[in-house]
C-alpha positions as CSV (number, residue, x, y, z in Angstrom):
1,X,73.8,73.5,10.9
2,X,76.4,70.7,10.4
3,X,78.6,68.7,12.3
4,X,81.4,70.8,11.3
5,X,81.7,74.5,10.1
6,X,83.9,76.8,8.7
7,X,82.9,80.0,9.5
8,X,84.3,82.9,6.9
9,X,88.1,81.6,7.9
10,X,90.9,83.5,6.4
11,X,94.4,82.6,7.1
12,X,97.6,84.6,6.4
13,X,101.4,83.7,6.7
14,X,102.4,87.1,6.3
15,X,101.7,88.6,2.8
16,X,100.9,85.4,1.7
17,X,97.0,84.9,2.5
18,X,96.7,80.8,2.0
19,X,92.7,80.5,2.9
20,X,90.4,83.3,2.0
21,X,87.0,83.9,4.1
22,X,86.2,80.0,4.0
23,X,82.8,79.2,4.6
24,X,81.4,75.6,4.6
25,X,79.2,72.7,6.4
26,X,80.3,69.1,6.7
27,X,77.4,66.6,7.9
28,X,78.0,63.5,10.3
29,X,78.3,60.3,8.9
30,X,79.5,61.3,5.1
31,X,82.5,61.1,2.8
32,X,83.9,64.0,1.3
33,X,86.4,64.8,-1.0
34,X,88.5,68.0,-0.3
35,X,90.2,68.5,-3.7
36,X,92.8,71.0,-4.7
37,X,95.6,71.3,-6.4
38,X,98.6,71.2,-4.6
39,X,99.3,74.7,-2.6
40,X,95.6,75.3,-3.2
41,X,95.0,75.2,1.0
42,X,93.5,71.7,1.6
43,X,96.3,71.0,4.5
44,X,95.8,74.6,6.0
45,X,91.9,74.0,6.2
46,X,92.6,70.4,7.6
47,X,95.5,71.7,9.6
48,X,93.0,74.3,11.1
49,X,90.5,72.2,12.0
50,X,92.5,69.6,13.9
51,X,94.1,72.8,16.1
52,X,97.9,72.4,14.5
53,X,97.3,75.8,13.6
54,X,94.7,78.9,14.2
55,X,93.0,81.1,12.0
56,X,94.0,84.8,11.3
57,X,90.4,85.3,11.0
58,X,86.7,83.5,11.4
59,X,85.9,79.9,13.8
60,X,85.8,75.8,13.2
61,X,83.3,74.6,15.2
62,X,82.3,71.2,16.1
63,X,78.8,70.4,17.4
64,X,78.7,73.7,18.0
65,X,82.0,74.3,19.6
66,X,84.8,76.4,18.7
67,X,87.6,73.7,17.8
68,X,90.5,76.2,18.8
69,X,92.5,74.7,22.1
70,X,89.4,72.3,23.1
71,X,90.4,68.7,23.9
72,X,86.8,67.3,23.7
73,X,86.7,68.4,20.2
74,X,90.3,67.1,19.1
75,X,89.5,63.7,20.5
76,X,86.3,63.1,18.1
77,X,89.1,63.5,15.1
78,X,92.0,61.6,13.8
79,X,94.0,63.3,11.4
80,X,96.3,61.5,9.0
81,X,98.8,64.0,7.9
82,X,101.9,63.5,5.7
83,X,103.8,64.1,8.5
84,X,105.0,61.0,10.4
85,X,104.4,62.2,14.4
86,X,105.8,58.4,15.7
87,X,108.9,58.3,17.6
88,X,111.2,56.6,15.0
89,X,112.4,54.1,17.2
90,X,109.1,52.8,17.9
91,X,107.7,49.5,16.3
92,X,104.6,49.5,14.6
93,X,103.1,47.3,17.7
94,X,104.1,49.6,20.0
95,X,102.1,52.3,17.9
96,X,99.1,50.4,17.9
97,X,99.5,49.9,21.7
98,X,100.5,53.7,22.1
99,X,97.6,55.1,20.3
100,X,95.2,53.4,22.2
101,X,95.9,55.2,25.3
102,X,94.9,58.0,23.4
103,X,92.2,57.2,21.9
104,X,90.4,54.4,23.7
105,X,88.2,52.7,21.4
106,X,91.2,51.8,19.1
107,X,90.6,48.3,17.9
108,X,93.8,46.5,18.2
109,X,92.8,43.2,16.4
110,X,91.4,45.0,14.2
111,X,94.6,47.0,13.7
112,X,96.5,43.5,13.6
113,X,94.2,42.0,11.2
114,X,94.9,45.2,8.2
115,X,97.9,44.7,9.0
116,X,98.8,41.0,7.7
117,X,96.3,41.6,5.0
118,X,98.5,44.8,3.4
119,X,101.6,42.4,4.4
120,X,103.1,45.3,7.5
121,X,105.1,43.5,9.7
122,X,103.9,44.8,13.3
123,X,107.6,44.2,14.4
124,X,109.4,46.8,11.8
125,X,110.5,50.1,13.3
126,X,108.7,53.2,11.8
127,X,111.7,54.5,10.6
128,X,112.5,51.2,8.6
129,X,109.3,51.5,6.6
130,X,109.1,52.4,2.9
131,X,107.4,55.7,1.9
132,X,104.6,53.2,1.2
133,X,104.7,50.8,3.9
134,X,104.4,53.9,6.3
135,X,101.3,55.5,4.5
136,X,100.1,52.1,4.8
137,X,100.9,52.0,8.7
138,X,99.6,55.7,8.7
139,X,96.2,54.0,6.8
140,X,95.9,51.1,9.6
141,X,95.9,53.5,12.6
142,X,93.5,55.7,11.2
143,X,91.2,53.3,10.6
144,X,91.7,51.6,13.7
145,X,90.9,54.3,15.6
146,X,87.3,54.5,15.5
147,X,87.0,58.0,16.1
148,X,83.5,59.7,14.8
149,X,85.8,61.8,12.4
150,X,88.8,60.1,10.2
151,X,90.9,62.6,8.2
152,X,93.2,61.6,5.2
153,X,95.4,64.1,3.8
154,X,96.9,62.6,0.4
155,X,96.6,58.9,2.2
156,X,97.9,56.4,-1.0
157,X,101.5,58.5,-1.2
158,X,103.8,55.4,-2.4
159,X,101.1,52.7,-2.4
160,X,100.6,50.3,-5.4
161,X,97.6,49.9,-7.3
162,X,97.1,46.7,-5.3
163,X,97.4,48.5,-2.2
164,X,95.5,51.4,-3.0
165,X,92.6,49.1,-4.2
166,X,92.8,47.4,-0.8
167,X,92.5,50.6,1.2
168,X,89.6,52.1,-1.1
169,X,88.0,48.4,0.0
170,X,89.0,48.4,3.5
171,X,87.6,51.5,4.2
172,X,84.0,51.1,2.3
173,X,83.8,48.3,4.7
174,X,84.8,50.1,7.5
175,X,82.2,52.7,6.8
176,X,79.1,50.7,6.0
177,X,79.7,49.1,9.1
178,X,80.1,51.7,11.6
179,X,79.5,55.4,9.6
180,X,81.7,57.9,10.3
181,X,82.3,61.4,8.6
182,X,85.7,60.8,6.4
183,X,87.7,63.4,5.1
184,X,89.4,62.7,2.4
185,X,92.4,65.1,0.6
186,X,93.8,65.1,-2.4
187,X,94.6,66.2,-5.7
188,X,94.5,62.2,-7.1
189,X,90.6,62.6,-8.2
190,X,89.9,59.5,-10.5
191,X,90.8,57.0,-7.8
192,X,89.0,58.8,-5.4
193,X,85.6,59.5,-7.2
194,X,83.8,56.5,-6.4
195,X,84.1,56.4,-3.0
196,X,82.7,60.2,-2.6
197,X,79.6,61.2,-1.6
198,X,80.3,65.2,-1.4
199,X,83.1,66.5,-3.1
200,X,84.3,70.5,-1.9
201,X,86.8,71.7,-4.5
202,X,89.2,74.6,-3.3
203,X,91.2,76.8,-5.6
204,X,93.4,79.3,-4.1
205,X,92.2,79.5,-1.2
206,X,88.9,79.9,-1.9
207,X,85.8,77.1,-2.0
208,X,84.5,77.3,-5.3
209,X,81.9,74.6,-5.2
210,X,80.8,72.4,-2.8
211,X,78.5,69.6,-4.2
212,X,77.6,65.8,-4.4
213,X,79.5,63.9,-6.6
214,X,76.4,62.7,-8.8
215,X,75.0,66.1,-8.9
216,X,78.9,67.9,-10.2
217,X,78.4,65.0,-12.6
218,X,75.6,66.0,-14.2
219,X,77.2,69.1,-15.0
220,X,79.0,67.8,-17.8
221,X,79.3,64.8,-20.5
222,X,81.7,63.3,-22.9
223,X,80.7,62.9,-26.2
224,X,82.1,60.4,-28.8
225,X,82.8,59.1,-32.4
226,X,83.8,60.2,-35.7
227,X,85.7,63.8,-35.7
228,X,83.6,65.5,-37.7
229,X,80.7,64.4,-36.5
230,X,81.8,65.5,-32.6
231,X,82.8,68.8,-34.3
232,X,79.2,69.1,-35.3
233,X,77.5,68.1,-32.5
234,X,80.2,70.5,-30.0
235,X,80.0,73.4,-32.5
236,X,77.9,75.8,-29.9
237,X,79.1,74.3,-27.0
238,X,81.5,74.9,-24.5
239,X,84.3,71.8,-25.0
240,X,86.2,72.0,-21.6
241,X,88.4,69.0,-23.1
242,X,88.8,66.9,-26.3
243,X,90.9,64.1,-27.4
244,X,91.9,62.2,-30.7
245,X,92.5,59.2,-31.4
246,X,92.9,58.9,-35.4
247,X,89.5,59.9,-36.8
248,X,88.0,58.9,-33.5
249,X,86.9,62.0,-31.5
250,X,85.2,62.5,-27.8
251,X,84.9,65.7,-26.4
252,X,84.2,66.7,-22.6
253,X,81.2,69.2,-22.5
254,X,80.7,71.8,-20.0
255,X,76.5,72.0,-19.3
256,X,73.5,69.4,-18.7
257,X,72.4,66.6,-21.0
258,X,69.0,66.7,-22.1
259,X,66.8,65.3,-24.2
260,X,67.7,67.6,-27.4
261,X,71.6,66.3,-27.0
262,X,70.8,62.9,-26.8
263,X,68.6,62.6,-29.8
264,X,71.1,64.8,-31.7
265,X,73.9,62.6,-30.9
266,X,71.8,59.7,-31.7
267,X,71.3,61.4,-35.6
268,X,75.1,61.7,-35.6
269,X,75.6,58.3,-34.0
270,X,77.7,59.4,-31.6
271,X,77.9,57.9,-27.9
272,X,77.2,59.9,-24.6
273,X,79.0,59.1,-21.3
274,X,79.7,60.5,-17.8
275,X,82.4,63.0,-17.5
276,X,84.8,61.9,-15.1
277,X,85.1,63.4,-12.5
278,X,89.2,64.1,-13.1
279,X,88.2,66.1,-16.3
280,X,86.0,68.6,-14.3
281,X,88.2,69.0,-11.8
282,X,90.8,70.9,-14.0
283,X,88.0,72.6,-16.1
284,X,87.2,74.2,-12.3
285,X,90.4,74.8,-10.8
286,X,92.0,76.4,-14.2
């Protein structure tokens, strides 16, 4: 039994049936990577789960309670949508100021200090922030907020590599100091990958694999070196992606790496890496 579950939840808007008898268990104190394609039904799950909508069929429950129009459940998450909920008028200080009312152990200097470090003026109105300056203010009050349960649906939307290396920091340290379950969504795997202990992939509504990350890694390798070589090597295998670069050659394989591969490639002199995770991610969702 987990800290949360999905509990065979279908949802339908009309003919249109966007999650399909979803069934899964997220532990306390983890990260996990929701990843989808877009329209694959990562914002209806999370959209579900913090109460923005109900199910057509099946429960969310959260230590053991159905989440569905229950305030002690909503208040152990904070969901960062894409949606900006903040009175436009309001200044990013006043946000700080008005979420803690709602959720009390918000740490304001904390709040404060992210902010000078990504360079967010706590004076700006929300509406006069960049696409990126307000995921970044959308970041800041998430991770402020200390709740058990932090959600992030697509979270570095306009953010530079600088900034999107600061948040992948920020929160690390966040987490090893005070663990909390993290939710993170998106379609933007390689950046992601590191960070992830769990990754659920959803395709069309349906959850197709739920797994850790190491573990989904060792379902596949890259192989690399001279074309004809790789050719040789791949030639009863299942290749779920290759690329060229002149004669050089490497090659994605679908499958475990064992001892036979190895000392195969080795004979052929060819090199054996990780697949990234990116790479498996489209072999699964196509």
């Amino acid at each position: 039994m987990g800290l949360i579950e999905f509990q065979n939840v279908s949802k339908n808007y009309g003919q249109v049936q966007a999650l399909t008898q979803v069934s899964l268990n997220l532990e306390a104190n983890k990260i996990y990577g929701l990843l989808g394609r877009n329209g694959a039904g990562k914002t209806t799950m999370l959209n579900i789960l913090t109460n923005k909508i109900f199910p057509t069929v099946g429960q969310v429950l959260l230590n053991c309670e159905n989440v569905t129009e229950n305030d002690n459940a909503q208040t152990q998450m904070f969901y960062m949508s894409e949606m900006n909920l903040y009175p436009e008028g309001m200044r990013v200080g006043q946000a700080f100021r008005w979420t803690k009312e709602f959720y009390p152990n918000f740490a304001t200097d904390y709040a404060h200090s992210l902010a000078q470090k990504f360079g967010l003026s706590t004076k700006k109105k929300v509406k006069a922030l960049s696409t990126g300056y307000n995921s970044i203010f959308k970041l800041i009050i998430t991770l402020a907020t200390n709740a058990p349960i932090i959600i992030f649906d697509e979270p570095i939307l306009g953010l530079d590599a600088n900034h999107r290396d600061l948040f992948y920091k920020e929160l690390l340290a966040k987490y090893n100091e005070t663990p909390q379950t993290v939710i993170i969504s998106t379609h933007l795997i390689d950046e992601v990958a590191d960070i992830l202990e769990e990754a659920i992939i959803i395709k069309s509504g349906d959850i197709i694999l739920q797994q850790p990350v190491e573990q989904m890694l060792q379902s596949a390798y890259t192989v690399s070196g001279e074309e004809s070589k790789v050719d040789e090597f791949a030639a009863d295998k299942k290749v779920i992606h290759q690329e060229m670069l002149g004669r050089f050659k490497s090659a994605t394989i679908y499958g475990e790496c064992h001892s036979e591969e190895r000392e195969l490639a080795a004979s052929l002199n060819l090199d054996i890496t990780s697949a990234p995770l990116q790479k498996l991610f489209i072999y699964l969702t196509n």
